[in-house]
N, C-alpha and C positions, 0 to 999 in steps of 0.2 A: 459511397461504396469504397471500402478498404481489399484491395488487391493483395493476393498473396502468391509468393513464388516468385514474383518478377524480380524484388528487390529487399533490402532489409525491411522486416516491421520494426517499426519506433514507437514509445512510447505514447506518442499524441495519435496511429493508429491504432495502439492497444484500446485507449482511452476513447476514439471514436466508437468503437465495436462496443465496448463493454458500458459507459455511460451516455452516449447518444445513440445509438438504437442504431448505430450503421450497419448495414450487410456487409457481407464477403465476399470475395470473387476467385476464381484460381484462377492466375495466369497459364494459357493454353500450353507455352511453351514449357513449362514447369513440370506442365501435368504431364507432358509427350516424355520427359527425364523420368516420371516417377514411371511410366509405364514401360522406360527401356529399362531402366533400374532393375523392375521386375521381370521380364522377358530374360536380362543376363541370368539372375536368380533363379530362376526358372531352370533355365538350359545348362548352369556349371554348378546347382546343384546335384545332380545327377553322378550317382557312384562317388558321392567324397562323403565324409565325415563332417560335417557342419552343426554347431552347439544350434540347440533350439529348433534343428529341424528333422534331424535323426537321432536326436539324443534327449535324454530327459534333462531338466531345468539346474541350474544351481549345482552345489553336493550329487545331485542327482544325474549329472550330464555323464559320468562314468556308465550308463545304461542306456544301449543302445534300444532304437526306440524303429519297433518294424514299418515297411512301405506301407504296410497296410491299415495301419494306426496314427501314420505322419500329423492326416487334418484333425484328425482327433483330439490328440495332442494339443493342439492349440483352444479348443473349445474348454480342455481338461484345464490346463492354464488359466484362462480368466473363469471359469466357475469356481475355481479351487482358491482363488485369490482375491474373491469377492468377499472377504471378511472384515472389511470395515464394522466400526461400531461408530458409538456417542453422536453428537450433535451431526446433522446433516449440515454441509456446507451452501451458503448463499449460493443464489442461481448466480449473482454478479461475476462472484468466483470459480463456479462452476464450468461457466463461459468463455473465462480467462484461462480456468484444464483446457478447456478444449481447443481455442485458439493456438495457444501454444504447443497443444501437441499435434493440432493443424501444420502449423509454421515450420516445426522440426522435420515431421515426413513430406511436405511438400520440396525438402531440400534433393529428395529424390537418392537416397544412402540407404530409406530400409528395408526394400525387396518388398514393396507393399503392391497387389493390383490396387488400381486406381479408385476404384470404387470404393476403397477405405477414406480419401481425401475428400471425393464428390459425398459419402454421407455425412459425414462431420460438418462439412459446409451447410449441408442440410437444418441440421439441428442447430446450427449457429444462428440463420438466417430464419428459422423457422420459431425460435426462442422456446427450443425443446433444451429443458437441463436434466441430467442423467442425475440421480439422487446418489451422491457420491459424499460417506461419511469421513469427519476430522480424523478420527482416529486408521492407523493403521499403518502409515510409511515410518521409515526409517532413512530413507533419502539414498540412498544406494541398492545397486540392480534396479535404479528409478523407484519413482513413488507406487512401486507396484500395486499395492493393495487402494489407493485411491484411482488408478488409475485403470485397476480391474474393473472395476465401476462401471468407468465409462464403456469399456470394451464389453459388457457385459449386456449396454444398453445396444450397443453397435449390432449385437448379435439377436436383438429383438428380443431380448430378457429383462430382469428386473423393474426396475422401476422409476417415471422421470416426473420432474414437477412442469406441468403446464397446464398456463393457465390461472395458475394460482394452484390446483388441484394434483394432489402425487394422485399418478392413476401408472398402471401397468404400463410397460412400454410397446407389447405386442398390440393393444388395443390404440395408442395413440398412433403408433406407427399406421396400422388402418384408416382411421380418421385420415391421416394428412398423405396416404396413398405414396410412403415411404416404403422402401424395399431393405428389410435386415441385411447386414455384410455377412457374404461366405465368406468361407477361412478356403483361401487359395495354396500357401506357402506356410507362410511365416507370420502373419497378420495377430494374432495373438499376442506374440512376446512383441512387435515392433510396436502395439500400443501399448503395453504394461513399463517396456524396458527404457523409460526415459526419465525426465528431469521435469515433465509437465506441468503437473497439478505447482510444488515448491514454484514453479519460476510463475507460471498463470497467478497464482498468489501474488508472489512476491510483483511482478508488476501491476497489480492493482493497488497493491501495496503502497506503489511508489508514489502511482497517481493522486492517493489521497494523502500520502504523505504531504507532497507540496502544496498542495490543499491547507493545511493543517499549519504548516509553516507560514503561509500568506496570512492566512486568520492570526497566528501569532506576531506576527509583523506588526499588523494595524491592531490589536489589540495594546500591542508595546507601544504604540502611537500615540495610542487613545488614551490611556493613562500618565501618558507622560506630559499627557494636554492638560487633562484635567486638573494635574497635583502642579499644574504650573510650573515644570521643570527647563532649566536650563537647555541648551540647545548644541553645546560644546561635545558634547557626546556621542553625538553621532555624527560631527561634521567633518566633512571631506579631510580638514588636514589631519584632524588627532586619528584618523583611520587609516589613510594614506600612508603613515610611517608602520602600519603593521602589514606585514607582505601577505594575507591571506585574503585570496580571492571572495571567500565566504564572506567574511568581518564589511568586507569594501561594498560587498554589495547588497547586504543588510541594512547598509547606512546609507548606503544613496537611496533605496526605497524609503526610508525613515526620513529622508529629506525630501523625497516626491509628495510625503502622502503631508506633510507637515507644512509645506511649504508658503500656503498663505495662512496659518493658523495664529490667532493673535491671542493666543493665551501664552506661548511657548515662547520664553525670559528669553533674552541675549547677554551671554555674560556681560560683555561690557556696559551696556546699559543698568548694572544692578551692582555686582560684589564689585566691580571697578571702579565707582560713584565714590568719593573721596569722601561723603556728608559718612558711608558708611562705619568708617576708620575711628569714628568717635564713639563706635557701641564698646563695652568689654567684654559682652556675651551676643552674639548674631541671633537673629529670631529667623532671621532666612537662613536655610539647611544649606551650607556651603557647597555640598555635594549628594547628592539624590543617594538613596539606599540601591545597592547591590543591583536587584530585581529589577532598576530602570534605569541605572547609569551603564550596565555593560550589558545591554541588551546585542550589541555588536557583537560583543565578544558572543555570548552565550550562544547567539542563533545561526553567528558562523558559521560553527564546524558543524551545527544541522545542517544548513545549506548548502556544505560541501560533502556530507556525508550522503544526503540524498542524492547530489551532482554524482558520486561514484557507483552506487548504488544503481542508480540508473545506468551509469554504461555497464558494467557487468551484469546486470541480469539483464540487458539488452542481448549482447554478445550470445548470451545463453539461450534467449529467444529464439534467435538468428541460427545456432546452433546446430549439430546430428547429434542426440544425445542419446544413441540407445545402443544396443551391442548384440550381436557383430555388428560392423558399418559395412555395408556392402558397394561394392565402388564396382561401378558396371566401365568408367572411363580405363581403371586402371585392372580392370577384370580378372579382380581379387575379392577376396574377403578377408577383414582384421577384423580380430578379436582382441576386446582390449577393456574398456572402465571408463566410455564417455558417458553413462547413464548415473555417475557418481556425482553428487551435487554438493560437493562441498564450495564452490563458490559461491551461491546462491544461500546458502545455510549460513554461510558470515558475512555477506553483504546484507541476509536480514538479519541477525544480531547486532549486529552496527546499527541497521537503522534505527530498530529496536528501541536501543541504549540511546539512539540522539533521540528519537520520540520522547522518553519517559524523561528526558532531561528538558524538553522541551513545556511537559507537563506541570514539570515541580519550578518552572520558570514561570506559569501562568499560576500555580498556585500560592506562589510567593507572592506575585503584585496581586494577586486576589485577598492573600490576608492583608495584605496592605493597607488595599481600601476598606477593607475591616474594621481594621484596627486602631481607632483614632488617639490611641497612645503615639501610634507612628505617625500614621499622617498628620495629627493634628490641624485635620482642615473637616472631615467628616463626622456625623456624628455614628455611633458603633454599630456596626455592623450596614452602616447605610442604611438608615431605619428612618424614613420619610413621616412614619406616626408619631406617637409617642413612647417614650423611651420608659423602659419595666413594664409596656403595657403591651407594645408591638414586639417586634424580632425583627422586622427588614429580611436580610439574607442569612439570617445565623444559621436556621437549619441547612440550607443550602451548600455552608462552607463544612461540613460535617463528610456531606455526599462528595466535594470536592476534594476531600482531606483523603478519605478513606481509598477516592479510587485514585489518586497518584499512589500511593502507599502498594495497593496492590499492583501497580505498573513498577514501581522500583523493585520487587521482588519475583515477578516475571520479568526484569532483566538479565536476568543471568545465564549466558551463552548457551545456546544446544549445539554447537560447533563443537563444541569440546565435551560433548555428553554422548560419545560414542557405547554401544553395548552391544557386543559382535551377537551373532548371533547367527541363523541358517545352514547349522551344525557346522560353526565358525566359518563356513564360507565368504560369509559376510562378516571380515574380524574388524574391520573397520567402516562406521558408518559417517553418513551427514545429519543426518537428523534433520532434514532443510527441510519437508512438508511441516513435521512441527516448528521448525523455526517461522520461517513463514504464517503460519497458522496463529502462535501467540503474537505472533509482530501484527498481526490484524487485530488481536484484542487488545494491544498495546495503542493502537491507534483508534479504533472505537472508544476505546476509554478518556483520552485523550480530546478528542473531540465533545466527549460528554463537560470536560472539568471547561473548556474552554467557552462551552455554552456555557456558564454559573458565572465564568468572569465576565464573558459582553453582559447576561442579565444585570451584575455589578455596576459596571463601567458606567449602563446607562442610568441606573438609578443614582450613580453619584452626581452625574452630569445635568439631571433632572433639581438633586440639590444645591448643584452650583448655579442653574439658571442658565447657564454660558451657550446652549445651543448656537447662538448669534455670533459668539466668538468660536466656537471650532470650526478645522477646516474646511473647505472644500469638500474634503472627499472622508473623513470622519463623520460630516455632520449629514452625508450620503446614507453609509449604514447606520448613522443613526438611525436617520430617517426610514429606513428600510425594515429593521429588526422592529423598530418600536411600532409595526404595522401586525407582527408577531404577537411580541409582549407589552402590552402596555403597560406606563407607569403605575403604582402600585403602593396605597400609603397602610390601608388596612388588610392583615394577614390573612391566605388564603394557598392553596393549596400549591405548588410551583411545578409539580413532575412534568404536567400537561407542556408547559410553557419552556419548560427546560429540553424535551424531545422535539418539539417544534424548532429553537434553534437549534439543537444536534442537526435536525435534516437536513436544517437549513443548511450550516455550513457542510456538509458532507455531500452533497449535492451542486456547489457552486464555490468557490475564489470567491473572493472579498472585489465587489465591481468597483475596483478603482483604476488607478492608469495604467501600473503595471502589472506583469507577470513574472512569477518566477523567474531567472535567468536574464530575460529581457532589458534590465536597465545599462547601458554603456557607462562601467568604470576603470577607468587607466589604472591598472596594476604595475606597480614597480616592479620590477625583474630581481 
């Protein structure tokens, strides 16, 4: 059970909720805030002037809006801003709207009755997802139009996926003896006007980020095992003299996961060997290509970029992101632009950009073992049959070619792809729901290229024979994947085999010792 209201939610709560099937809770005391919250709202709106409750929306707030019309208003709100379009959003991320715009009104700032938090909890616990479309936010005055959606299903309208099955949402609400939310106040614009849908994203986002990161870790492993490379490169001292936390702790996982592997050279035992001084030309590669000697370097500043990443759209989690903010403590109301997500809009373009960099790093050592120009240890394309008669993985590096290719040009920032709009109300946007949004196809893709390189890795591994020489915890997922895909000498079809380990890894970390974060290394100051 994951508790909300009492304390911050963290990432490894987001990640309970959303990938282990945890329930939610509201802390009591939380809820008893959101109901004074709403009691001051209640009692000091009365004869004033207040955006969203006597006045029309946006552009539109110059138009006072009668007593008698007030709750209307808000019902007019989220029908009218139900205009999402294109692809429906996964229920995983659905979950993650929802949670997070749980988490924000449970801080008790937006003049909500309660019965907006206790049904949200509902539908979280009950794994009801409101069918809430990609298209539509622009990331300021919040992800309104994804988040009409939801408010739309709140109000026992449109339509939710359960069960597997989109079925109307007043019909599921009967089935499971749910009661639709009345509009009391203000309950309308306090679920439209936030930063939800962008951060519920982008923290899922995050989760599989690190995900993604681990599987490239131990893939940089597993290759640098196989092609029998030197060991200087990621060891403690040549890391140690570079001051970034990322680089340092890339390399001590690269040294946990390595550590009894006896395929992996030590320099002095080889190019320091004095018998070597009498070649004129080396047949051993003094120095590994790019792709597998700075794997430190390259996966660093992903690891640091996800580390940042994670605390700012934590913070925003944590958050009152909607507007006005209603302070019952300080028994006022400000009006102001916390529902503006331009932090979350550029912590997912960063991640984004360290993703797709992270992609064209697995698709480098994938041509690699390719390529037996380069490696000169395999034969082309790791082709276990016969060579002009088989293919091994050729078609495979085509599909892995094409979708880095399309991750590098959905790189390019929507932070800075502002387009006013809301008869210029709106003159400066986030863009954070699509940022977030491609930063998710950025990392599905992702995972797709990095399944082609393990099917790779192992069928090289399979030619070298060496399973008895890898390590420990390499010759683990070997053993683990190759229960998946088995080895492979005569051609046949790969899609099947290739979505089998997509799920895999997007479903699980790489079971070795470590985790993310977790390895202890002394940083110089």
């Amino acid at each position: 059970m994951v508790h909300v209201g009492d304390r911050r939610l963290s990432l490894a709560d987001f990640s309970a909720v959303l990938y282990e099937g945890k329930e939610v809770a509201l802390d009591p005391k939380a809820v008893e805030k959101v109901e004074a919250n709403f009691r001051f709202l209640q009692k000091f709106s009365s004869n004033k002037l207040i955006y969203g409750i006597n006045t029309g929306f946006g552009p539109m707030a110059q138009y006072k809006v009668s007593e008698e019309n007030m709750l209307q208003l808000q019902y007019n709100l989220i029908r009218s801003h139900s205009s999402g379009s294109n692809s429906l959003m996964s229920p995983i991320m659905v979950k993650g709207v929802m949670l997070a715009r749980l988490n924000s009104l449970m801080q008790g700032y937006s003049g909500i009755h309660p019965e907006t938090v206790h049904l949200i909890k509902e539908l979280i616990n009950n794994d009801v997802t409101p069918c809430i479309f990609e298209h539509g936010g622009v990331g300021a005055s919040g992800d309104l139009v994804q988040l009409a959606h939801l408010g739309l299903v709140l109000i026992g309208e449109g339509e939710v996926l359960y069960k597997g099955e989109i079925r109307p949402t007043a019909e599921v609400f009967k089935q499971l003896n749910i009661k639709p939310l009345s509009i009391h106040i203000r309950e309308g614009l306090a679920i439209l006007n936030g930063t939800s849908a962008m951060t519920g994203i982008g923290m899922a986002n995050i989760v599989q980020a690190q995900k993604l990161l681990e599987w490239s870790v131990l893939l940089s492993a597993m290759i640098n095992e196989v092609v029998e490379a030197y060991d200087d490169h990621y060891s403690y001292e040549l890391n140690i003299v570079k001051h970034h936390k990322g680089q340092n702790k890339i390399a001590a996982q690269l040294r946990e996961i390595l550590k009894d592997s006896k395929m992996i050279r030590n320099r002095s035992e080889h190019l320091y060997n004095p018998a070597k001084l009498d070649q004129e030309v080396f047949k051993d590669k003094v120095q590994e290509y790019y792709s597998l000697r700075c794997v430190t370097q390259v996966l660093g500043p992903i690891y640091d970029t996800i580390s940042q990443a994670e605390k700012v759209v934590t913070d925003e989690l944590n958050s009152v992101n909607d507007n006005p903010v209603i302070d019952h403590e300080n028994q006022n109301i400000f009006h102001g632009g916390n529902f503006h997500g331009d932090y979350v809009s550029l912590e997912m373009d960063k991640l984004k950009i360290a993703i797709t960099k992270l992609s064209m790093l697995s698709e480098r050592q994938l041509n690699y073992l390719l390529n037996e120009k380069l490696n000169q240890k395999f034969p082309p394309f790791v082709n276990l049959g016969v060579l002009g008669f088989n293919f091994g993985m050729q078609g495979m590096q085509f599909t892995a070619t094409s979708t880095v290719a399309e991750n590098q040009t959905m790189s390019f920032p929507m932070y800075v792809h502002s387009i006013p709009n809301n008869n210029d109300n709106q003159d400066i946007v986030s863009m954070g729901c699509n940022a977030a949004l491609m930063t998710r196809r950025v990392i599905n893709n992702s995972f797709e290229v990095l399944a082609i390189q393990m099917m790779t890795v192992l069928q090289a591994i399979d030619h070298m024979k060496c399973t008895d020489r890898l390590s420990s915890e390499t010759h683990h997922v070997y053993t683990e994947i190759r229960k998946l895909f088995p080895v492979f000498i005569e051609d046949k079809p790969k899609y099947k085999d290739l979505e089998k380990i997509k799920t895999y890894f997007e479903n699980s970390a790489p079971v070795i010792s470590f985790k993310l974060g977790k390895v202890k290394e002394p940083i110089t100051s």
